[in-house]
NUBA-57605 format. One line per field, with one value per residue (C-alpha): x, y, z; residue number from 1. Coordinates in pm, whole numbers, plus 50000, padded with zeros to 5 digits. Example, Ala and Ser with C-alpha at 12.3 -4.5 7.8 and 13.67 -1.06 7.14 Angstrom:
# residues 2
c1 [51230, 51367] $
c2 [49550, 49894] $
c3 [50780, 50714] $
num [1, 2] $
***
This chain:
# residues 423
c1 [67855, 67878, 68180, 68189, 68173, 68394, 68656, 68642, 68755, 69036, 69149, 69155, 69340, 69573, 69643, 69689, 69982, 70126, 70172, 70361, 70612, 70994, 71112, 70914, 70933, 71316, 71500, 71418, 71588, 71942, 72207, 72508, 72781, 73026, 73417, 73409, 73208, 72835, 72661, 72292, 72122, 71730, 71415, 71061, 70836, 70932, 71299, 71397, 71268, 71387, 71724, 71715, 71555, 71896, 72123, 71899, 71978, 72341, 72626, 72906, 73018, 72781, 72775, 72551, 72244, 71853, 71588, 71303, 70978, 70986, 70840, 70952, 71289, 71371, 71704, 71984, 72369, 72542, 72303, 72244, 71843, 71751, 71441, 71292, 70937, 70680, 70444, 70608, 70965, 71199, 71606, 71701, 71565, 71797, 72092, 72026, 72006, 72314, 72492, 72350, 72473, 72816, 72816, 72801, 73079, 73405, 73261, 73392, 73267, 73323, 73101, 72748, 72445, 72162, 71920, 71605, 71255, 70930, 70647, 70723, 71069, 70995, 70928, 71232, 71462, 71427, 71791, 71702, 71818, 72083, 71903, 71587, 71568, 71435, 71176, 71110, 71101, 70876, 70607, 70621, 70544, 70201, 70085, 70136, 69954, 69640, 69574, 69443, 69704, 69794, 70083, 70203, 70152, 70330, 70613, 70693, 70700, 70924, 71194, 71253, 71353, 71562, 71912, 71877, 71562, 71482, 71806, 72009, 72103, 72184, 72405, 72559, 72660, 72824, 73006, 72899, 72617, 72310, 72013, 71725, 71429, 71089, 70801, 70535, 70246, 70134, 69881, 70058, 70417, 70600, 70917, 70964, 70673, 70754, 70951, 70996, 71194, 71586, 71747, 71576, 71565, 71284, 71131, 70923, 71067, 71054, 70763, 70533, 70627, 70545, 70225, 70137, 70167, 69995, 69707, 69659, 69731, 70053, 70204, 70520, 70848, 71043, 71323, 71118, 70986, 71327, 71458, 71187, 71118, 71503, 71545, 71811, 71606, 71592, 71625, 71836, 71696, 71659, 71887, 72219, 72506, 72533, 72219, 72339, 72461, 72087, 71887, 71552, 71280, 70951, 70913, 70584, 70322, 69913, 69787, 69980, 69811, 69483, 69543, 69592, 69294, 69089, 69257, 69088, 68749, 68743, 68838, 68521, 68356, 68274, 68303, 68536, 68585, 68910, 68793, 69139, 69499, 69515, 69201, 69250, 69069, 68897, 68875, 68478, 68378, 68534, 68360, 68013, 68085, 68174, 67828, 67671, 67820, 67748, 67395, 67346, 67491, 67280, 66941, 66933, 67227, 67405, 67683, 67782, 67555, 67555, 67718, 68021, 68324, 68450, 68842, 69039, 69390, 69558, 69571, 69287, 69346, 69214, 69143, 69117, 68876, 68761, 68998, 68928, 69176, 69127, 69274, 69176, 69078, 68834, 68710, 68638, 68495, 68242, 68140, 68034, 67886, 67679, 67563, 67450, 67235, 67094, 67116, 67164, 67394, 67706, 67987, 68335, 68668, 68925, 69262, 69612, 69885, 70148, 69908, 69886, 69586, 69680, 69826, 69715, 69856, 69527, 69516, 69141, 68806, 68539, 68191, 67859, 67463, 67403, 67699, 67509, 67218, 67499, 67659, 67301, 67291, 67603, 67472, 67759, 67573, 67800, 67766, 67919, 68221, 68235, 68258, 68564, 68730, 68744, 68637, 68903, 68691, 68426, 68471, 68723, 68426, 68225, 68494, 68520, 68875, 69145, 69509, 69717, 70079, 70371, 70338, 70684, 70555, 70340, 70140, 69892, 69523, 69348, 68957, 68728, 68354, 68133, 67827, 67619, 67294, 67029, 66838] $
c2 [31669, 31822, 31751, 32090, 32177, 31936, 32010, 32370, 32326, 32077, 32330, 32602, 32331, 32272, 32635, 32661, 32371, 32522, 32895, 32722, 32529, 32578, 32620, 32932, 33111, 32962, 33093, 33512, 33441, 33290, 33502, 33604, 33350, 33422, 33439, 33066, 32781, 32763, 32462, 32402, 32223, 32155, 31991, 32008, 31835, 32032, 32037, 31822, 32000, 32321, 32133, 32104, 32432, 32574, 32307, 32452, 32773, 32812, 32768, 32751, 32501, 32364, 32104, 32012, 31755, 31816, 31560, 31504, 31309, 30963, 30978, 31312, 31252, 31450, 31384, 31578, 31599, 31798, 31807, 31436, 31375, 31186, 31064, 31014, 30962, 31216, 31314, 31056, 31115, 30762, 30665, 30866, 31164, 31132, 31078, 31303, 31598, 31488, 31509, 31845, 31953, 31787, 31951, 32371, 32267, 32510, 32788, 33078, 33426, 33405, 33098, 33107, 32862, 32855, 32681, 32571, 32525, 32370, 32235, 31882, 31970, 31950, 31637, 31559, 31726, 31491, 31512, 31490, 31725, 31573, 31329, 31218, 30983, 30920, 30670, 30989, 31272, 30977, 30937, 31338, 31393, 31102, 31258, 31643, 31474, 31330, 31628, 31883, 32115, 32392, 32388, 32686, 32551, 32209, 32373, 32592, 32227, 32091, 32401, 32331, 31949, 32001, 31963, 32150, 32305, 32688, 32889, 32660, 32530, 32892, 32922, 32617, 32786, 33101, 33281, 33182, 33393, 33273, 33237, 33095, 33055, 32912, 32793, 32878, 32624, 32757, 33033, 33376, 33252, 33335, 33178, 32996, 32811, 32688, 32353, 32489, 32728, 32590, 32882, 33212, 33325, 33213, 33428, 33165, 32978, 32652, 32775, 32836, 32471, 32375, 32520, 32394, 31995, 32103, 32272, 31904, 31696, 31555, 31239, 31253, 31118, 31222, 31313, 31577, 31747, 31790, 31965, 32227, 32283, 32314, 32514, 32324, 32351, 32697, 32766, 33043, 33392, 33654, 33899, 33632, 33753, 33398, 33494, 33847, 33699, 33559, 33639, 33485, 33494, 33416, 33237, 33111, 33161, 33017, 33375, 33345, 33001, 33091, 33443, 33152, 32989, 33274, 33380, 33066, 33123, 33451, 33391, 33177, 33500, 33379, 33630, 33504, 33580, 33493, 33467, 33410, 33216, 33185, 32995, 32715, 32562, 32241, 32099, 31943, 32316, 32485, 32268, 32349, 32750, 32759, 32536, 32841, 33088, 32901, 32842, 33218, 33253, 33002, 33065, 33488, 33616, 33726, 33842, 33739, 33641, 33294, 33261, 33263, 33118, 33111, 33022, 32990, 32850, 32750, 32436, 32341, 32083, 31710, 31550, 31199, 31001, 30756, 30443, 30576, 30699, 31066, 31360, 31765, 31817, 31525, 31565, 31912, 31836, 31572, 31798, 32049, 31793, 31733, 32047, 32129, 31866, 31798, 32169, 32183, 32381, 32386, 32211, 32191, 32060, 32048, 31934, 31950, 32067, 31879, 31594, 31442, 31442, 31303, 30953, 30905, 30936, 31111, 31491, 31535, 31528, 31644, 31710, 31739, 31828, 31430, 31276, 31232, 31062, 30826, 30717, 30624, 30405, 30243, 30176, 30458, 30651, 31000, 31096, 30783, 30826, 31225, 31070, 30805, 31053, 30819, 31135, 30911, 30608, 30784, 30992, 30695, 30468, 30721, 30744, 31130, 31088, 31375, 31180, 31369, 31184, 31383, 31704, 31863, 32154, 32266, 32581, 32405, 32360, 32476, 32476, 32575, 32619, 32659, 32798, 32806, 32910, 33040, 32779] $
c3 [23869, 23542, 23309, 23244, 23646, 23743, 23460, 23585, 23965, 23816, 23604, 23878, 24111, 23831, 23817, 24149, 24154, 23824, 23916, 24234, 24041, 24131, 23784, 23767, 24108, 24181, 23880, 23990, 24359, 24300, 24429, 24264, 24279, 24528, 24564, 24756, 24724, 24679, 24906, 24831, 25103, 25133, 25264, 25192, 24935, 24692, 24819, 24488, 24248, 24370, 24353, 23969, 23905, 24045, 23903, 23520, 23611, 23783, 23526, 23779, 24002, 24308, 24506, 24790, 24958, 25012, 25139, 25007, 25063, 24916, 24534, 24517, 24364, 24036, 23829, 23933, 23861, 24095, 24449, 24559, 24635, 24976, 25026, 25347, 25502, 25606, 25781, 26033, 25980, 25977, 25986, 25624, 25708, 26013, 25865, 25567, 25817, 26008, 25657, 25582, 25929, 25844, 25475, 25627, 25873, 25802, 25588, 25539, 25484, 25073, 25082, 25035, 25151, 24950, 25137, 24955, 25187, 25122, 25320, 25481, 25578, 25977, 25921, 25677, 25939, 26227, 26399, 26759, 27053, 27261, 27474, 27234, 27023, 26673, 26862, 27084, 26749, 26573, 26920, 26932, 26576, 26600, 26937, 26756, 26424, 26648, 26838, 26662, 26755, 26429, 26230, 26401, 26737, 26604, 26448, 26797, 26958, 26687, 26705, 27089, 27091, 26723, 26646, 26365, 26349, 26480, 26339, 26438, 26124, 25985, 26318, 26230, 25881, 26038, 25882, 25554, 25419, 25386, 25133, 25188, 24972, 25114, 24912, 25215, 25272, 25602, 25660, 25707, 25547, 25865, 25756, 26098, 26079, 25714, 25786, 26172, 26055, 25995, 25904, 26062, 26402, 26647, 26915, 27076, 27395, 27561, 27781, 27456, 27378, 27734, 27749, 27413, 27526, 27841, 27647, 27457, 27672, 27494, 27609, 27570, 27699, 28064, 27832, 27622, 27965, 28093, 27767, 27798, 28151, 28219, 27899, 27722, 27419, 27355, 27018, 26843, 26881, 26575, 26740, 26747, 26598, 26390, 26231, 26057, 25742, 25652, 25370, 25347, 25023, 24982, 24654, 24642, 24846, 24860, 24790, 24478, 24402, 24468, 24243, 23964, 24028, 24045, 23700, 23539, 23629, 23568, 23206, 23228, 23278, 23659, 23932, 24212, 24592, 24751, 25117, 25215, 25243, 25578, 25717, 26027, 26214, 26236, 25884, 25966, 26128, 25846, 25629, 25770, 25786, 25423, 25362, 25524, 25351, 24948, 25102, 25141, 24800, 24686, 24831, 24883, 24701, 24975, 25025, 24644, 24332, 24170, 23956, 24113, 24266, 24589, 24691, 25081, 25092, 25472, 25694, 25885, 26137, 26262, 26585, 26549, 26740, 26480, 26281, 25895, 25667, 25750, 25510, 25662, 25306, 25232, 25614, 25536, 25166, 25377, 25632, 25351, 25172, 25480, 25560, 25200, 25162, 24816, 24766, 24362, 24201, 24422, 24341, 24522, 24540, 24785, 24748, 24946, 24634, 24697, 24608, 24982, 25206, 25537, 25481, 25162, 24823, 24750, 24696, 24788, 24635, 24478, 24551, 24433, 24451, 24460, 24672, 24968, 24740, 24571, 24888, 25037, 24733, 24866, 25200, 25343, 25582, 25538, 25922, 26051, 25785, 25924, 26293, 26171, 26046, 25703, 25422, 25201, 25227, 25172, 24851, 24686, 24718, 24493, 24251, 24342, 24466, 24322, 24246, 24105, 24236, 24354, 24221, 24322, 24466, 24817, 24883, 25124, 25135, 24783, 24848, 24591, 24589, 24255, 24286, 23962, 23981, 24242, 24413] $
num [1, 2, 3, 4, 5, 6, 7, 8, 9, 10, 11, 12, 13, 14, 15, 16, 17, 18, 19, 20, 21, 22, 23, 24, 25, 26, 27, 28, 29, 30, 31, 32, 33, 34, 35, 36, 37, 38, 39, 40, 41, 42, 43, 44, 45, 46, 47, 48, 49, 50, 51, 52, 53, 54, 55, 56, 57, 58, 59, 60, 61, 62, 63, 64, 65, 66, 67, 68, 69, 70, 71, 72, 73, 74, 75, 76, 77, 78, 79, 80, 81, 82, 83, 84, 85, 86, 87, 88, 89, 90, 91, 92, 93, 94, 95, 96, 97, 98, 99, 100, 101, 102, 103, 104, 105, 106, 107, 108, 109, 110, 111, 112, 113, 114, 115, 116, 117, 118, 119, 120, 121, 122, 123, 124, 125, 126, 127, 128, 129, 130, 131, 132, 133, 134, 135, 136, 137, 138, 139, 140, 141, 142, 143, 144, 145, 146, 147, 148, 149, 150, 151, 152, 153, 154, 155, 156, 157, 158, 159, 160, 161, 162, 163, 164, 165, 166, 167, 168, 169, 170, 171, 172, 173, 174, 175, 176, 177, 178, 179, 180, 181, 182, 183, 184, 185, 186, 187, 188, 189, 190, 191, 192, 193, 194, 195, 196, 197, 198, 199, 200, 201, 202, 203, 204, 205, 206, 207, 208, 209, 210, 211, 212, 213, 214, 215, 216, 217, 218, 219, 220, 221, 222, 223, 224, 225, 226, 227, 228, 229, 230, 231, 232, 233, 234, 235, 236, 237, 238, 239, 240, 241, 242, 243, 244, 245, 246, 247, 248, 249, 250, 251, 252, 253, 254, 255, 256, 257, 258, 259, 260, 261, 262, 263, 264, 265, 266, 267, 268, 269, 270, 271, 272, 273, 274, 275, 276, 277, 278, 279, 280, 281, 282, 283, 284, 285, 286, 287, 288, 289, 290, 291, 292, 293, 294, 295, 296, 297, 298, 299, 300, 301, 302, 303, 304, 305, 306, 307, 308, 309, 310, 311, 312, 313, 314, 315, 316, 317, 318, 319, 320, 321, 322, 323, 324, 325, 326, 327, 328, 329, 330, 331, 332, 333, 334, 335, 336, 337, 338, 339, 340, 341, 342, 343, 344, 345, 346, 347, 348, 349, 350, 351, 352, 353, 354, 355, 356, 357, 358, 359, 360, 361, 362, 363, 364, 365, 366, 367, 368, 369, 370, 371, 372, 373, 374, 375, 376, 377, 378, 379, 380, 381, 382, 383, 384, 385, 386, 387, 388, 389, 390, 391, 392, 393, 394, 395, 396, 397, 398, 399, 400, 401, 402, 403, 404, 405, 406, 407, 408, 409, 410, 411, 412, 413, 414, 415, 416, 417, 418, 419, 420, 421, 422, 423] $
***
């Protein structure tokens, strides 16, 4: 890759993480301070940072909890930081939401929530419903992980067998108004998908969850079938009366990231083609579809003309079958890789923005004309790696490997594919 190529999609990554930074898009949301008390309660990746971007910016008094993923801490004085494990979520993210339960406990109607939302915080929200355990939540949330199943699908599972989860967290802060404000990192921003949806109203039902462990084939606990089939799970609906002193925001979204991104290349004089924010799917089929599509860029000009750039935000999915170190973004980045050959003049990265692909403290990768040429050199046959579901292993051993560490915010997927000449 070209210094100047690769510099390029960093930059437009970069931009993408930047635009999506709390202490820009929190500040333009608080509400006005109310007659009571003012409890700030959180979760999400970004959950932390959001925490001091109202601390900067609220001059009266506050007081209040928010969990966040470990290494995502950020200083604050006023709201005390939890960390607590994700995607797998452990003991501290179990207490921490028991105290955030305890903490909106006797409110009144002067009183005001402000409840701040990122990406990660289904899995930083783990308090069980009665009769699971956090061994159950933590078998649920693998067997969800492995299957291929999409967020949305996940998150409809994860309302039903919650303590806190699907409104009923917002019902739990009646009749204290509350504010909500969700940095979305799943495709559409329906704000009960992001984080399974704590504080808004949920119209799906115990027999969507149902039918999705049926569909794959989750195996899960006597304890989780009894919940749903007898309907003890339901969660709260929009339409409950605890729910009418809600207000819910939209701070930052991945159409607004990739709008960044585009913003850079353009000043590069590149044309660029948002496809879209909301793309799912398999991350190794999405991989080969976009190969397609910079292909016919590529070799007839069709339906763009190289130069040019082309963006998609959303969340694809993974099945695992294999024992690598997976990642959707790296196993989509290898499956283009695959499909384009040696083709020269394409060029991509993909990245997840809050700097975690998968397992890994690895954001993504990059690509290139020659990585499939460079890993033959290695004696890494790129199929095999596509079929072990190990696109980490594959790109860190090239040295194409995005890190970027915790970078306090999440809008989701970021792909970007540079296309710079006609082949």
């Amino acid at each position: 890759m070209t210094i100047a190529s690769k510099d390029l999609l960093r930059r437009m990554f970069e931009a993408a993480v930047g635009i999506a930074q709390p202490a820009r898009c929190i500040p333009p949301f608080l509400p006005e301070a109310p007659k009571g008390r003012l409890i700030v309660i959180g979760a999400g990746k970004a959950s932390g940072a959001m925490a001091r971007a109202v601390e900067d910016h609220w001059p009266g008094k506050l007081s209040g909890l928010v969990v966040t993923r470990y290494g995502y801490k950020v200083p604050c004085e006023r709201i005390e930081i939890i960390e607590a494990a994700h995607p797998v979520p452990d003991a501290a993210g179990l207490e921490a939401s028991r105290r955030i339960l305890d903490l909106v406990q006797g409110l009144t109607s002067d009183d005001i929530v402000l409840c701040l939302i990122s990406g990660g915080g289904s899995a930083l929200l783990p308090l069980p419903f009665e009769g699971l355990t956090l061994d159950d939540k933590q078998d649920i949330s693998r067997a969800l992980l492995k299957s291929g199943a999409t967020i949305s699908e996940m998150n409809c599972v994860r309302r039903h067998l919650s303590a806190i989860k699907g409104g009923r967290l917002a019902a739990a802060c009646y009749p204290a108004k509350v504010v909500t404000l969700l940095m979305s990192d799943v495709p559409g921003d329906n704000p009960m998908d992001i984080a399974s949806g704590p504080t808004v109203g949920d119209p799906t039902t115990c027999e969507d969850a149902l039918g999705i462990i049926r569909r794959y084939e989750l195996d899960v606990p006597p304890a989780v079938m009894d919940i749903l089939t007898s309907g003890r799970g339901e969660s709260i609906k929009p339409d409950d009366p605890r729910l009418s002193h809600i207000e819910t925001h939209i701070v930052t979204a991945p159409q607004i990231a990739l709008e960044a991104a585009a913003e850079v290349a353009t000043a590069e004089g590149l044309p660029v083609h948002i496809l879209s924010d909301k793309i799912e799917g398999e991350a190794r089929d999405v991989g080969s579809v976009l190969a397609a599509l910079a292909l016919q860029v590529s070799e007839r000009g069709q339906p763009f003309t190289a130069p040019c750039v082309i963006l998609s935000g959303g969340e694809t999915t993974v099945t695992i079958r294999g024992k690598g170190r997976g990642g959707r973004n790296v196993e989509f980045l290898l499956s283009l890789a695959i499909a384009l050959g040696d083709t020269p003049g394409i060029y991509s990265l993909a990245g997840d923005t809050d700097g975690v692909d998968g397992m890994e403290e690895i954001a993504g990768a990059f690509a290139t004309p020659d990585t499939l040429q460079r890993a033959w050199k290695l004696g890494i046959k790129p199929k095999d790696s596509l079929a072990n579901n190990d696109g980490h292993g594959f790109f860190e051993a090239l040295g194409d490997s995005l890190v970027t560490g915790p970078t306090m915010t999440n809008v989701n997927d970021f792909r970007a594919i540079l296309i710079t000449s006609r082949s």
